[in-house]
N, C-alpha and C positions, 0 to 999 in steps of 0.2 A: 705405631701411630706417628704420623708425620703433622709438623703443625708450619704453616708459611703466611705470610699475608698473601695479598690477591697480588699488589704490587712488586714485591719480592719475587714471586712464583713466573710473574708477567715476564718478567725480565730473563729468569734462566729458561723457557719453555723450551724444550727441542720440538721440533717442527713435527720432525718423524712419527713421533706419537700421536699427533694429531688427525693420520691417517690410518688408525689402524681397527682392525675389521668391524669394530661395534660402532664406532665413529663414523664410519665410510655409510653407514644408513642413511647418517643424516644429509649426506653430500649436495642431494640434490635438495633439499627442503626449501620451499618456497613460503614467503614472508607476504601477509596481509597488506596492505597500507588502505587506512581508512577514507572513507567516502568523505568527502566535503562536508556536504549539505549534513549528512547524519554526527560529524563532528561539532558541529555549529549547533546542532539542538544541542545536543550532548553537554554543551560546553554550559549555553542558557539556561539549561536543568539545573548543573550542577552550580552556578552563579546562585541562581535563586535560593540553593539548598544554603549554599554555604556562608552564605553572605555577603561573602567579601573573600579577593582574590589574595595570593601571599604578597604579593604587590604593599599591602596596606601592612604588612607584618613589620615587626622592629627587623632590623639589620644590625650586625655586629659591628659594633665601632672599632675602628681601626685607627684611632687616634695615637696608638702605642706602636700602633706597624712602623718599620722604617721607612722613613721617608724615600721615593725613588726619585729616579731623574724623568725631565721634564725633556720631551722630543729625542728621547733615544729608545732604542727599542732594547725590551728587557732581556735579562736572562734566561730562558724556560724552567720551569722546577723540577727538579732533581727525580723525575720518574723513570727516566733512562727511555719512553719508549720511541723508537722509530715507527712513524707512522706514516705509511705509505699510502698513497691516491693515485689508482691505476684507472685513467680514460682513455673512451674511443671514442673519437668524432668520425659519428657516425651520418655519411654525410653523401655517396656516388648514389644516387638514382637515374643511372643513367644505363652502368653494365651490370645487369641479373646478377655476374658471377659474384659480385661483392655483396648480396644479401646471405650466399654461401658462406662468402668470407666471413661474416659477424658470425652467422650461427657456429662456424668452426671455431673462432675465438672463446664463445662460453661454452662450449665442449672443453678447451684447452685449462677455463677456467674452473669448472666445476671437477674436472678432476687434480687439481691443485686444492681446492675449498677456498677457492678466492673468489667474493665478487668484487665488479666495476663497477664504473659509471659510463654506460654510454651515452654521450650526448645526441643526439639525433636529428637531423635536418626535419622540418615538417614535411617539404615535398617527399623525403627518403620512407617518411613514416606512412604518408599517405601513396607513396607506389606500392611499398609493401602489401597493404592492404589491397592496391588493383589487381595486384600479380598473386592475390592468393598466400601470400605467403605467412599463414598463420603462425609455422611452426618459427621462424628466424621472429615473429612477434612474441612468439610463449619464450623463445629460448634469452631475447633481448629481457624480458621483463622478470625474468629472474632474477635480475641484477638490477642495479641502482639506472632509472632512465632522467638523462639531463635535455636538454631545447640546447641547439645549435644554430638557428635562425629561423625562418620560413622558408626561405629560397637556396640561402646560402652565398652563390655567385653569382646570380641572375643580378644584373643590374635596375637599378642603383640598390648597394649594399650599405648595413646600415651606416658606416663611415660619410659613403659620398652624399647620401640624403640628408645625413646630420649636419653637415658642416658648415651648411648655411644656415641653420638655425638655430634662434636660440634656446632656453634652457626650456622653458614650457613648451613651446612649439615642439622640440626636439621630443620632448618624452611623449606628447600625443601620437606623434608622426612613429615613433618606433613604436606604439602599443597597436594604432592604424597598421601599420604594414607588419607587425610580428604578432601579434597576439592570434591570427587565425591558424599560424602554423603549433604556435603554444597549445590551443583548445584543441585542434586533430589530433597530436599527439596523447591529450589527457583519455579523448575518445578513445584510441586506437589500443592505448596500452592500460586503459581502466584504470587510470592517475595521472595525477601532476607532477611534470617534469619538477626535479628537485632544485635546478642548479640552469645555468646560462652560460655560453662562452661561445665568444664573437666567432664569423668564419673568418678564417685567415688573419688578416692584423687588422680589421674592419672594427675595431675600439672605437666606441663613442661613449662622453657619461652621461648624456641625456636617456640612454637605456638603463640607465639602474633606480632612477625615483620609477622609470612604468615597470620594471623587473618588479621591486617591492611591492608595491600594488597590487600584483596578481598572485603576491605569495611566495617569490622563489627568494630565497634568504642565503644562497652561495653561487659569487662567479667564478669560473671553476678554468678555466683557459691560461695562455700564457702572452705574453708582448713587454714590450718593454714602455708601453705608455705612463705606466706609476706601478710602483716596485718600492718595498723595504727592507734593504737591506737582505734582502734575496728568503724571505720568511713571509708566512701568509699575517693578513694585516686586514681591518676592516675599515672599507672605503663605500662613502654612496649609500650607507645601512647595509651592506652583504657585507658577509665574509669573503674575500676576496684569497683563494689558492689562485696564485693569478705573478707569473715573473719568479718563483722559488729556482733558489738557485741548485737545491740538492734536486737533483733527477736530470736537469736540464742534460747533462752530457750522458745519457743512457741511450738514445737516440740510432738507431743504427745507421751506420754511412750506406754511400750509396750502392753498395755491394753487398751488406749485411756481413759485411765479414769481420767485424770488432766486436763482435760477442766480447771476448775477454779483455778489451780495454774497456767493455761496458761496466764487465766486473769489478775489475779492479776499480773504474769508477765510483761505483755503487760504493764499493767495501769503505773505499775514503771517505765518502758520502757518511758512510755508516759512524765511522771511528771519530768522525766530528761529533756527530750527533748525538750518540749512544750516551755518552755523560750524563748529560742534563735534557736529553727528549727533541724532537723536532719532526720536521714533514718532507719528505720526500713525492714530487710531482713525475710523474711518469705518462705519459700518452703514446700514444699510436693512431691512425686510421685505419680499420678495416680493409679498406679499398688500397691501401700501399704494399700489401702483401700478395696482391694480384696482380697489379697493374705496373705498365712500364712510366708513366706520365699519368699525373692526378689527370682528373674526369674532366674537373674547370677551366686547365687549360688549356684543353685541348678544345674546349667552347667559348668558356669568356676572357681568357686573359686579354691583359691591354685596353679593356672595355670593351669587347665584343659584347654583342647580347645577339644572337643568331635565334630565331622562332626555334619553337621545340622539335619540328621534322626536320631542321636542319643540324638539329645536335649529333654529335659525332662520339662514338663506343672507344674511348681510351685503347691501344695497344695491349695485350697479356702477356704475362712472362712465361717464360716456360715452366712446366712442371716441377722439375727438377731445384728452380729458384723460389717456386712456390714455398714445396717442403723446407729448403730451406728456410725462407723469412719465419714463415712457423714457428719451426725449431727455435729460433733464434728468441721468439717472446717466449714461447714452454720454458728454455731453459733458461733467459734470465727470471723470469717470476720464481723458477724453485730455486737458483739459486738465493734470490733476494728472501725469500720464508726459509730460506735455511739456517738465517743469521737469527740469534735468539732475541727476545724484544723488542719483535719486526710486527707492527700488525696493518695489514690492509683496511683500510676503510673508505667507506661514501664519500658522495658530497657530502648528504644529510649527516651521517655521521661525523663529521668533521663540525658539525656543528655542537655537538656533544661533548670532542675534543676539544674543541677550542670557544666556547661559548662566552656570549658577552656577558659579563655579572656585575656589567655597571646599569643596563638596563633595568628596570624595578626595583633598583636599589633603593631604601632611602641612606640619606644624607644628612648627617648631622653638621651643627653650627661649629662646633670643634674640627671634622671633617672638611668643612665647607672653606676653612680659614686657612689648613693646610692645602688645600689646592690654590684656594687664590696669594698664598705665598709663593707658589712656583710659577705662576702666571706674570711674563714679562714683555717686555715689545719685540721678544722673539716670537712671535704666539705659534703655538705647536702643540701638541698631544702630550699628555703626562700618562707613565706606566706608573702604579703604585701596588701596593701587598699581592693581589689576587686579581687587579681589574687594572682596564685603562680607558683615558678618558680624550675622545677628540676635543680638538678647541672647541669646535658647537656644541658639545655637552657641556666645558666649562661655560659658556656664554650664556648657555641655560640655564643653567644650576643656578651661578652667582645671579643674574639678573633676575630670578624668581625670588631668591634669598632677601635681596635689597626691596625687590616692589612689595612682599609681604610685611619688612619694617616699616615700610612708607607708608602702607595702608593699615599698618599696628595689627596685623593676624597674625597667627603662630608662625613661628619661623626657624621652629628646633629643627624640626625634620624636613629634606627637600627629598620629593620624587622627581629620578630621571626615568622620565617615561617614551621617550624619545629621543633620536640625535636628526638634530637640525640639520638640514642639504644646506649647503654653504651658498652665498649670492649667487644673483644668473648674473652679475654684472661687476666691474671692477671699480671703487672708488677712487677718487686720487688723496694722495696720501694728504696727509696737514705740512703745511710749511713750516711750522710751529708750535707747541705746546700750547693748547687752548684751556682757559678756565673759565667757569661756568659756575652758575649759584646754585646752590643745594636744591634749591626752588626747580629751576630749570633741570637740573640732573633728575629729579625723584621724578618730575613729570614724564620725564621722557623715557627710564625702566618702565611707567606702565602702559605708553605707546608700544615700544619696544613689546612688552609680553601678551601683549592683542596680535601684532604682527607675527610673534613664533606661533603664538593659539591657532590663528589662521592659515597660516602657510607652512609650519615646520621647517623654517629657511631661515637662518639668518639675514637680516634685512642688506640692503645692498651699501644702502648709508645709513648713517644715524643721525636722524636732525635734532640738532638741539636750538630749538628754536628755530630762526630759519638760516641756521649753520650747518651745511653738513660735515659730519664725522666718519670718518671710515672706520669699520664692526674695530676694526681691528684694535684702535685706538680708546674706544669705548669698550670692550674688553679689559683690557689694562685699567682702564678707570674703575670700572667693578669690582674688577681684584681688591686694586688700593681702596674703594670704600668696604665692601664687604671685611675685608681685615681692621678699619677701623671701627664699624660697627661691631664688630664681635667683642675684640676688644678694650671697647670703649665705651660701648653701646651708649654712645652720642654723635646726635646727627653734624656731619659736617659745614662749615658754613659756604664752601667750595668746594669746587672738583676739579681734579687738574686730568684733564684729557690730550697724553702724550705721543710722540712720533711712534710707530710701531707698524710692523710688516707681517705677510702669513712666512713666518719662517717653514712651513709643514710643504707649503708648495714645491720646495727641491725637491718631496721625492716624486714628482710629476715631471714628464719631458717637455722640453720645448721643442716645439714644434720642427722635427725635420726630416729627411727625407728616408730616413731610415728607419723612424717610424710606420712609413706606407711604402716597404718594399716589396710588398705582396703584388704576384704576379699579374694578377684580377685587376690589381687598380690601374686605371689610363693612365698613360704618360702622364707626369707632372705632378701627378693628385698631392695636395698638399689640405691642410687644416689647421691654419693659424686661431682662429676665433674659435673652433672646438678646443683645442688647447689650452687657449686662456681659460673658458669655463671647466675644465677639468681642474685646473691649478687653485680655482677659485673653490673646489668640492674637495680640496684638501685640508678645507676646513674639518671634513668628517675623518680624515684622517688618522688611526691608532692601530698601533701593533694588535693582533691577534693572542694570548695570552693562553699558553697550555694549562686546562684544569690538571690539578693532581687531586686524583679522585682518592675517598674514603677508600680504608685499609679495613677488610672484614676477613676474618680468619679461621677455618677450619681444620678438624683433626679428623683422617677418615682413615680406614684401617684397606690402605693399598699402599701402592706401591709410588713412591715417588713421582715418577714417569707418569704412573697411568692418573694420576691426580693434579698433576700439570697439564695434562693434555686435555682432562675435561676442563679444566679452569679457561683455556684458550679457547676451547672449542666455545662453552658459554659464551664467552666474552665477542666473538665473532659473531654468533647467531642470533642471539637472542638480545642484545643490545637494544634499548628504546630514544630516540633522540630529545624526546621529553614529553614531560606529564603532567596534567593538571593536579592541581592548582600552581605549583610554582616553575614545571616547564623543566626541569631540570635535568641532564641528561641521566639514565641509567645503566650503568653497566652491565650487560648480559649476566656474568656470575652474580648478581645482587638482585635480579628479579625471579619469578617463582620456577619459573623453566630451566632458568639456568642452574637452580640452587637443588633442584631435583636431577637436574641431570649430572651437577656435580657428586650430590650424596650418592643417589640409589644408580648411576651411569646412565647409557642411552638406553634406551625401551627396545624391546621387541618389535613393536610395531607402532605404527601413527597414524591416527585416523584422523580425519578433516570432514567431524558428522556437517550436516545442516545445522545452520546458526540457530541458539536458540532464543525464542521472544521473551520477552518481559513484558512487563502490565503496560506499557506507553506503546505498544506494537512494534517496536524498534528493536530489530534483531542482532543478535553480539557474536561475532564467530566464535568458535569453541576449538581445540582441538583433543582428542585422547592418543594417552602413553599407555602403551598394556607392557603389563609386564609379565611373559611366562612363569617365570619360577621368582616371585617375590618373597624374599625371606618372613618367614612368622608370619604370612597370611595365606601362603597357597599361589595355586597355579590360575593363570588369566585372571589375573586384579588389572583394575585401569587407571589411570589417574585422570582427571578433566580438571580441564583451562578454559579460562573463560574470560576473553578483551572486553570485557565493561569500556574500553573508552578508544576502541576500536583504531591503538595506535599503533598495537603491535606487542603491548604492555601485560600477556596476557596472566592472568591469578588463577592459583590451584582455588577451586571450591569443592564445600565436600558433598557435591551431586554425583548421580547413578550415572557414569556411560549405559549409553543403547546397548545392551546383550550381555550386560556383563552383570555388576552389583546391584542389588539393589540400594534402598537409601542408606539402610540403616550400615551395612558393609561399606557404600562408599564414604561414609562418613567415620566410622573404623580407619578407612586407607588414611584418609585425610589426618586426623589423629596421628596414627601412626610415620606418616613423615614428615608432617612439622614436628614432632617430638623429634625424629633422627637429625634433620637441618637443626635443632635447637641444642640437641646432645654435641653434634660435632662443633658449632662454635663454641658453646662451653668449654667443652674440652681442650678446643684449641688456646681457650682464654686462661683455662687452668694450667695448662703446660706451659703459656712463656711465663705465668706469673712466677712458679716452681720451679720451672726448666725440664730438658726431656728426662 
């Protein structure tokens, strides 16, 4: 009997096991992702059943956590994992040969058991489809598919369209020119793109308020526009993998022949991170491993924009340099799963990992008094226990806190149900400390929380009266009174509204030329005025924060090896990125697939029947496990799974597969392995309690 937590095991996995012949079944297994519109009733059913979402549920007060620092970015927690984000901007619709080149990529990837993200131009998605090319479509959507633009390089890209506009105008004008390449691809590969990331250094932030809108909740690219500390961080409301500094040098020169400075890269990469967890960003284009000169510049650099019969077919490399570049990702990806507590994952899963758990928090008045203690006229992002919090969270919180005393309603608990987009516009600072009558201040909190109601913005100024205030200054004042309301809990007879800056804006550039070295853009292209309103959305600004998931523990009668390697395999496959009611992510080994495939291993076979209905006519995929020689029941037993919430989340229920049991047998099976999954966690609980 071996007994390990999840996390423990996570950490020593050898890779090698993971590929070994009962495993290799599942290699190719392909992953549901649920329909919209059928999530959306689903979600309204289950609202109406349950009442009320976890949203409204108590939160554990952290009043006792230690206190962290305010505008630095945290430590990770001690899970040790490296977690890797392998994409492909997928992007040439120009030369055939590179719709090859992808499909050759997830050949290289499925026989590793790694998936990506490929990001995908729309025109690239929508040539696919003129040119027939279903199978490079079936092979793409095996893997995680991200939006890459609509066009790409075709001019004006969204940098040069953006740059004269401001923050509203900006976000219609990139949902106007991007959203039709967004909706072909959801067509084309029967879902929505997960994830967003600019073509070339074409960064603009008026794309992330129309991003969130349509749904996509990670930008997944690199530039140096706004960067923390070289770790993923969430900006704009996404999760932002976006400037990481681990992967950046994996990249191959222009020969492909640093393979093993790649390594050794990596390995450094690794021995940093391995301690205490972190993310490594990796990318490629499909089309570079073919081509001598990308496709665009050989059309638009400089600002070309040549009609489509005048585009011109990139140069090909020889053969021989083909196999090589190949070679060159094959063998850095195995050597990169060779390192033990290496795990690949999505964009969407990256969500999972690194998930915001200050959103539907509540907030307590003890809580509320320790943040606006660390709120200063440096105003910036607080990390604390488990969560972190941008300045426009803090602006929200405290300013709800205060307008609820002002109006005398409860004000134990605050929900953060939102993070405010920071001004379209920049105030000038105060020349002086201004004070103001309690009168005047409480008036203006419920000004102020009509304008976050309305807009989710931090307002641009804050009038008190007809003075304006910059958020920034009034921030600060909130602090100082929500700390003496708590307490004191007596109203003040002023309020001192003091000098104060977005100190969070340093980790955004200023505007220079190095920022827009991308080859595509004209001479000169510069974006002074996008810039400032980027500096200004540093308001959203906060580290991204590694969960350390629950520790669940099992005792199974194998072999070390062979019990590590289903624990990984679970954790890989069968992973959910969250579930109703509180959204939460779940780890493969913790949902029902995985905890079957950890006990009783991989099945004999896997069948993907016809979904079945339920009383509301609304169909749920299903899948069956048969198992040839199942011990204590016999030969061809089946197990059936059933996605109730069609996320991917799927539950053992104890119904008949087609051709196999009937009820009263499948209902036996059923029995009999949650008894087994409930016997090995015991076990495992009774051996640390004892020892082996």
């Amino acid at each position: 009997m071996i007994t390990r937590s999840f996390r423990t095991l996570l950490r020593r996995i050898p890779r090698a096991h993971a590929r070994r012949e009962k495993s290799r079944r599942f290699s190719n297994f392909e992953f549901r992702v649920s329909n919209f519109s059928r999530l959306a009733l689903l979600l309204v059913l289950f609202s109406v059943c349950l009442g009320q979402s976890s949203a409204t549920q108590p939160r554990q007060r952290e009043r006792d956590a230690p206190r962290q620092s305010r505008g630095e970015t945290p430590a990770p927690p001690p899970d040790g994992n490296v977690y890797v984000v392998l994409w492909f901007d997928t992007e040439d619709y120009i030369l055939p040969q590179s719709d090859d080149a992808a499909k050759r990529i997830t050949e290289i990837l499925a026989r590793q058991g790694v998936r990506a993200t490929f990001k995908v131009v729309g025109e690239k998605g929508r040539t696919l489809a003129e040119r027939g090319r279903q199978d490079v479509i079936e092979a793409l959507a095996r893997n995680e598919i991200g939006f890459h633009a609509n066009t790409h390089s075709q001019h004006p890209t969204p940098a040069e369209y953006e740059s004269k506009l401001d923050w509203e105008e900006g976000a219609a004008e990139f949902t106007r020119r991007e959203r039709p390449g967004f909706e072909d691809l959801r067509r084309i590969f029967g879902r929505a793109p997960t994830c967003y990331g600019q073509p070339g250094s074409s960064w603009a932030p008026q794309a992330f308020p129309a991003l969130k809108s349509w749904g996509v909740k990670v930008y997944l690219d690199d530039g140096p526009h706004v960067g923390l500390d070289g770790r993923p961080f969430w900006y704009g409301g996404l999760l932002n993998i976006f400037n990481i500094k681990a992967g950046s040098d994996l990249r191959p020169n222009e020969d492909w022949s640093n393979l093993d400075q790649a390594k050794a890269n990596f390995k450094a990469s690794y021995d940093e991170l391995s301690a205490s967890g972190g993310v490594v960003s990796i990318y490629f284009h499909p089309c570079e491993f073919i081509h001598r000169e990308f496709w665009d510049f050989v059309n638009f650099a400089h600002g070309a924009n040549p009609p489509r019969e005048d585009w011109q077919k990139p140069p090909m490399k020889d053969p021989e340099q083909i196999e090589r570049d190949f070679n060159y990702l094959e063998n850095l990806v195995h050597y990169v799963k060779s390192f033990p507590n290496v795990r690949f994952i999505t964009a969407s899963e990256a969500l999972g990992v690194m998930p915001d758990r200050a959103q539907g928090r509540q907030f307590s008045a003890a809580e509320l008094r320790e943040i606006a203690e660390q709120v200063t006229s440096d105003v910036s992002f607080q990390v604390r226990s488990d969560y972190a919090l941008s300045a426009s969270e803090q602006f929200a919180l405290l300013n709800e806190y205060v307008v609820r005393t002002v109006r005398k309603q409860p004000a134990q608990s605050i929900l953060l149900s939102v993070t405010p987009y920071g001004p379209g516009s920049a105030a000038p600072e105060l020349a002086d400390d201004m004070n103001v009558s309690w009168s005047q201040f409480s008036r203006t909190t419920q000004d102020v929380a009509g304008f976050i109601e309305k807009n989710a913005q931090i307002p641009n100024v804050v009038w008190m009266g007809s003075k304006p205030v910059p958020p920034e200054s009034y921030l600060v004042a909130l602090a100082r009174t929500t700390r003496a309301l708590v307490e004191t809990h007596t109203l003040p007879n002023y309020v001192t509204l003091p000098l104060a800056h977005l100190a969070a804006a340093r980790y955004v550039a200023d505007d220079s030329p190095r920022l827009w070295d991308w080859v595509i853009f004209p001479e000169g292209f510069d974006a002074p005025q996008m810039m400032v309103l980027a500096k200004l959305q540093a308001w959203t600004l906060k580290p991204a924060v590694l969960a350390a998931g629950p520790q669940v523990h099992y005792a199974i009668d194998i072999s070390r090896g062979e019990l590590e390697a289903r624990i990984q395999f679970a954790n890989e496959h069968f992973s959910v990125s969250g579930s109703y009611p509180d959204w939460r992510p779940i780890p493969g080994s913790q949902t029902d697939r995985g905890k079957v495939y950890i006990v009783l291993g991989p099945p004999d076979q896997i069948r993907d029947p016809e979904p079945l209905p339920n009383t509301l006519a609304v169909t749920f995929p299903t899948e069956e496990w048969s198992y040839v020689d199942f011990p204590g029941v016999g030969a061809i037993s089946c197990v059936l799974f059933l996605d109730e919430m069609m996320n991917g989340g799927y539950k053992m229920v104890p119904a008949a597969c087609y051709g196999h049991l009937d009820e009263a047998g499948a209902r036996q099976i059923y029995k009999i392995i949650r008894g087994r999954i409930e016997q090995a966690v015991a076990g495992a609980d009774r051996t640390q309690r004892n020892g082996p």
